[in-house]
VOLUMBA-289335 format. One record per residue (C-alpha): residue in one letter; chain; x, y, z. Coordinates in nm, 3 decimals, decimal comma. Example, Ala and Ser with C-alpha at 12.3 -4.5 7.8 and 13.67 -1.06 7.14 Angstrom:
REC / residuo / cadena / u / v / w
REC / a / A / 1,230 / -0,450 / 0,780
REC / s / A / 1,367 / -0,106 / 0,714
REM end
This chain:
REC / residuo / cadena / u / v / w
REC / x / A / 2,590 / 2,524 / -0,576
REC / x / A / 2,435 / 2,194 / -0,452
REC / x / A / 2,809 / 2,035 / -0,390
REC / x / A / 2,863 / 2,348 / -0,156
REC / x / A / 2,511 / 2,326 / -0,026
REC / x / A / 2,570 / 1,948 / 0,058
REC / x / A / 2,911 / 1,981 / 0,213
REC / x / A / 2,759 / 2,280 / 0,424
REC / x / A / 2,505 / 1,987 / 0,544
REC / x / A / 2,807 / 1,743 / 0,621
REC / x / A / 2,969 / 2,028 / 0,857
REC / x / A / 2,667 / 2,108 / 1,061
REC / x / A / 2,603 / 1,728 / 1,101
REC / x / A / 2,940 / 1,631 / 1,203
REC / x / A / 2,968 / 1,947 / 1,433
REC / x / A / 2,648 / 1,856 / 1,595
REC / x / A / 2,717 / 1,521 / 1,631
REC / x / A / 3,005 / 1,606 / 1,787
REC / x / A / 2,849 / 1,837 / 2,041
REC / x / A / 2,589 / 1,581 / 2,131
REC / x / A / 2,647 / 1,241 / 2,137
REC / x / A / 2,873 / 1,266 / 2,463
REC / x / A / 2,712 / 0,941 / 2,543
REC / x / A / 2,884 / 0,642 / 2,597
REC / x / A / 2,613 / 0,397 / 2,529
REC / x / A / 2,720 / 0,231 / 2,233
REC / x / A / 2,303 / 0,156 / 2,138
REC / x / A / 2,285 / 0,546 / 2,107
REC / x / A / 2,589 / 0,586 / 1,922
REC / x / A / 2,468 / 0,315 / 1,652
REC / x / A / 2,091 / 0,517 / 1,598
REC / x / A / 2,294 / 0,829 / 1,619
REC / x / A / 2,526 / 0,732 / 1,343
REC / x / A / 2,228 / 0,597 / 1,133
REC / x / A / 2,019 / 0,892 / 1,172
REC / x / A / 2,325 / 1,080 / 1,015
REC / x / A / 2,320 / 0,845 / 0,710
REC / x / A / 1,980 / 0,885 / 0,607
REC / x / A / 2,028 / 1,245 / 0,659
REC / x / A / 2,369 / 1,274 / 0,451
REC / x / A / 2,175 / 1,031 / 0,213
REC / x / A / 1,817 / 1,249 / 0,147
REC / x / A / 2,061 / 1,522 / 0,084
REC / x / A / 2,266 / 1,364 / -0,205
REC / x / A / 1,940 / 1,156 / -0,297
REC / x / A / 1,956 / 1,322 / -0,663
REC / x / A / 2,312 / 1,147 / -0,749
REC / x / A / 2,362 / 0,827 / -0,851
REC / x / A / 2,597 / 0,763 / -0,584
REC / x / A / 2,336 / 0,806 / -0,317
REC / x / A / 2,143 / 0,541 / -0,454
REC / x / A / 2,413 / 0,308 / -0,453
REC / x / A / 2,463 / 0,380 / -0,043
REC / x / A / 2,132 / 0,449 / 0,045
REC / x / A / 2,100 / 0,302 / 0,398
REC / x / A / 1,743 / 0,133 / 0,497
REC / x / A / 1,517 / 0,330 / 0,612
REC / x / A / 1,481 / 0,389 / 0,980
REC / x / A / 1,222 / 0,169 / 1,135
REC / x / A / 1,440 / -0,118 / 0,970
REC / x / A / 1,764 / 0,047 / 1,104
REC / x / A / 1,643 / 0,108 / 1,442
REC / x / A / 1,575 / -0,269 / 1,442
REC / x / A / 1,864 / -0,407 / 1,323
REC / x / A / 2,034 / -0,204 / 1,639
REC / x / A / 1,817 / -0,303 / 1,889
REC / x / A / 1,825 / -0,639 / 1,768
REC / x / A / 2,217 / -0,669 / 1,758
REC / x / A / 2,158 / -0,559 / 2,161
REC / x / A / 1,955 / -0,800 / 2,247
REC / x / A / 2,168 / -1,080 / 2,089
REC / x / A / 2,479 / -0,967 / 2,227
REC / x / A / 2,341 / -0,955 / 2,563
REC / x / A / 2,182 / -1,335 / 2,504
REC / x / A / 2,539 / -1,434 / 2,390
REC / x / A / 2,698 / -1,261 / 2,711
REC / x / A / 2,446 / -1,390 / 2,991
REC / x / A / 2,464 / -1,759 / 2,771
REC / x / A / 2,845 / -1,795 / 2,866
REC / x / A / 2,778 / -1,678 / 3,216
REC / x / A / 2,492 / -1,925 / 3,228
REC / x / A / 2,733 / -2,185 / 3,122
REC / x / A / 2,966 / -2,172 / 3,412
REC / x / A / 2,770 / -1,993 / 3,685
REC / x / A / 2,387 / -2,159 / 3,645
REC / x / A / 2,359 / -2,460 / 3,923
REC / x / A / 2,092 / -2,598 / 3,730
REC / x / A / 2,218 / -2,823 / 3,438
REC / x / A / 1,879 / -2,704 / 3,226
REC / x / A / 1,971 / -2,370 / 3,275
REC / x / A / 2,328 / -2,451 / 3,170
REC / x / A / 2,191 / -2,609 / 2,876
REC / x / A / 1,959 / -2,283 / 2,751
REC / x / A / 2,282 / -2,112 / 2,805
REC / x / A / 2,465 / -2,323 / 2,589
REC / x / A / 2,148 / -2,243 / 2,341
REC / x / A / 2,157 / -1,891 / 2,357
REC / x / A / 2,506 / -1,881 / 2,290
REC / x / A / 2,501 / -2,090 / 1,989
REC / x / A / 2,157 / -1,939 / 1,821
REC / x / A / 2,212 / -1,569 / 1,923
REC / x / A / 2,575 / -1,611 / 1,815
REC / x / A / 2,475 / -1,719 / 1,468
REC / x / A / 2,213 / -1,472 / 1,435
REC / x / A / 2,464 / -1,176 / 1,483
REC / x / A / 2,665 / -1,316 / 1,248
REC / x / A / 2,382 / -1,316 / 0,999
REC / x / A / 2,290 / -0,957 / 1,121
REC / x / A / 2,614 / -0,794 / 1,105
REC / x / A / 2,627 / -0,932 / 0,726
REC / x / A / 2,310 / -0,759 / 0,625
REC / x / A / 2,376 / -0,453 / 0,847
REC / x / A / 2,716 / -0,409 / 0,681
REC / x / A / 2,595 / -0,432 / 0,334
REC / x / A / 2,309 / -0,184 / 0,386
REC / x / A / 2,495 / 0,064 / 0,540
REC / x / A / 2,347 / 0,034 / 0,894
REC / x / A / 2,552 / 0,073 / 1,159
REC / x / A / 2,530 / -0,149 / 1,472
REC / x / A / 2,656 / -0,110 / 1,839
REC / x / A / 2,993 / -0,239 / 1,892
REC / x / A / 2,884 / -0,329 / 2,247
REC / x / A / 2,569 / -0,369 / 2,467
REC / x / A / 2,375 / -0,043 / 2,572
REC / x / A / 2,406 / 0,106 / 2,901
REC / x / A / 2,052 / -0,026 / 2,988
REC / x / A / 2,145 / -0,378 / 2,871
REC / x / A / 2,497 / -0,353 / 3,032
REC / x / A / 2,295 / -0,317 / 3,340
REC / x / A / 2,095 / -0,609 / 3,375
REC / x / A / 2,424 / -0,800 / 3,235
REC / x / A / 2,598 / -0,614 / 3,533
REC / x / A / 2,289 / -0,731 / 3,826
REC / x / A / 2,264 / -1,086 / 3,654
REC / x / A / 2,642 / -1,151 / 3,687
REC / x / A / 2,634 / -1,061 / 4,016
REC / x / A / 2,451 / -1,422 / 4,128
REC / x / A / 2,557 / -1,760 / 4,118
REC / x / A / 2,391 / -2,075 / 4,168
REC / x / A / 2,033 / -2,100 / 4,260
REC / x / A / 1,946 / -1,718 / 4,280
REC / x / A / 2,053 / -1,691 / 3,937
REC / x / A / 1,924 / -1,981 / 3,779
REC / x / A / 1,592 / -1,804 / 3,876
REC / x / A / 1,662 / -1,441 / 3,807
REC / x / A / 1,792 / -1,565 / 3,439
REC / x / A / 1,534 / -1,752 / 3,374
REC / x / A / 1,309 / -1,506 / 3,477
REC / x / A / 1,466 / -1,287 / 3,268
REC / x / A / 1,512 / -1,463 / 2,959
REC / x / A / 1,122 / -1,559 / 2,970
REC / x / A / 1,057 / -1,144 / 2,954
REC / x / A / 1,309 / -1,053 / 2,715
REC / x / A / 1,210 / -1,347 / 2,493
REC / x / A / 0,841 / -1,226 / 2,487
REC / x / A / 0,931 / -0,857 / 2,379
REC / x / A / 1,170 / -1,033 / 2,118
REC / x / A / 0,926 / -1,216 / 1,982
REC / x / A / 0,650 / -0,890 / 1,950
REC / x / A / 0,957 / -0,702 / 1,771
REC / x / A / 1,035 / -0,919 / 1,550
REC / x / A / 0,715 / -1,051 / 1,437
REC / x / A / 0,660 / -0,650 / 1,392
REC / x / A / 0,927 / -0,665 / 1,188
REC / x / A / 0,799 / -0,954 / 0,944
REC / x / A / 0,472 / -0,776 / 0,928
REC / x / A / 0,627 / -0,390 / 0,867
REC / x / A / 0,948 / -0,412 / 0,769
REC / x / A / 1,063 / -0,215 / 0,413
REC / x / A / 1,358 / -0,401 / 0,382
REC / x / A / 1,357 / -0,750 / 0,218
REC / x / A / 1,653 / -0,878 / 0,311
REC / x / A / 1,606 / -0,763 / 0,772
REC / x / A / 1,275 / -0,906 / 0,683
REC / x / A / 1,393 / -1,203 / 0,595
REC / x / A / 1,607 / -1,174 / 0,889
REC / x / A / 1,320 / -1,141 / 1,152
REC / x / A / 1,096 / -1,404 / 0,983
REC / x / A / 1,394 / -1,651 / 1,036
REC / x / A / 1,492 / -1,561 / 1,344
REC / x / A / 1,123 / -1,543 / 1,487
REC / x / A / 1,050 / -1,941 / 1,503
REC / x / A / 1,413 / -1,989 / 1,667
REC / x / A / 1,300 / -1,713 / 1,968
REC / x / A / 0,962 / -1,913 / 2,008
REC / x / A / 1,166 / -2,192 / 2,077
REC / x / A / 1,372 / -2,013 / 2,361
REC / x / A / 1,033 / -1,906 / 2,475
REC / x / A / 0,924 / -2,248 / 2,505
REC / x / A / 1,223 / -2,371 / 2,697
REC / x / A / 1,224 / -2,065 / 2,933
REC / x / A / 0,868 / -2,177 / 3,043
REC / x / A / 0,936 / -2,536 / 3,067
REC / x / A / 1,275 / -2,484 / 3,313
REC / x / A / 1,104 / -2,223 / 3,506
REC / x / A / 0,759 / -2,375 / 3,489
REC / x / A / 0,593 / -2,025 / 3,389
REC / x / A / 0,402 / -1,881 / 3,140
REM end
């Protein structure tokens, strides 16, 4: 009875995930796909298989997602900065952000594979368009809209992942945010000094 019960469950989910996630937006996708987990999970949470693929649970999930985002997007806009920035500062953070997001990824996607998360394969539609506006400049007017932007997107970094040193369940995307956090302070603190804000 529960094996037909639990395949039942399996058929609605995959039907209405199939009816509803028409969306391209690869960030939507990813939380869909994890929401489906935990539900396919709390469903066979009485066999011993279900323990052994029990994804994290969602706070630390949503996370990992948005946090694979944002580091794509750093790694994208860091290449552009590279060969597009007139500033050689700028040039310079791009360099960073391509190096230090690029690693952290690689460190995310590790975790995130083992723990049965599943991240975006590309940017979000929301991220995709400030990539989209940002590669749109060159020179000066970029140097200043990047910057601009990096000192923003590094501040709501920063809250999110100290929230997630503070909150998180998970030990090891803990771990994660608590050594990623003093590397983001750092890109904070070079933001500010090349575009002399606070």
């Amino acid at each position: 009875m529960k094996k037909a019960y639990f395949l039942l469950l399996i058929a609605v989910i995959s039907i209405w995930q199939a009816c509803n996630t028409g969306s391209n937006d690869s960030v939507d996708n990813a939380t869909v796909a994890n929401e489906s987990k935990d539900s396919e999970t709390m469903a066979k949470k009485d066999t011993a298989m279900a323990l052994s693929t029990m994804p994290v649970d969602k706070d630390a999930a949503v996370f990992a997602v948005e946090a694979a985002n944002g580091g794509m997007m750093e790694v994208e806009l860091g290449k552009y900065a590279q060969q597009n920035a007139m500033s050689q500062r700028v040039k310079g953070f791009g360099a960073m952000m391509l190096k230090d997001h690029s690693k952290a990824n690689e460190a995310l996607t590790t975790i995130a594979a083992s723990k049965n998360i599943t991240l975006p394969a590309m940017v979000g539609d929301k991220a995709k368009k400030h990539m989209d506006d940002m590669m749109k400049m060159k020179g000066k007017d970029f140097d200043k809209a990047y910057m601009s932007m990096m000192l923003d997107d590094h501040k709501n970094d920063i809250k999110a992942f100290d929230k997630a040193v503070k909150e998180c369940k998970d030990a090891e995307i803990k771990s994660f945010a608590a050594t990623t956090l003093p590397i983001l302070m750092i890109h904070l603190d070079s933001a500010k000094a090349i575009s002399g804000k606070n």
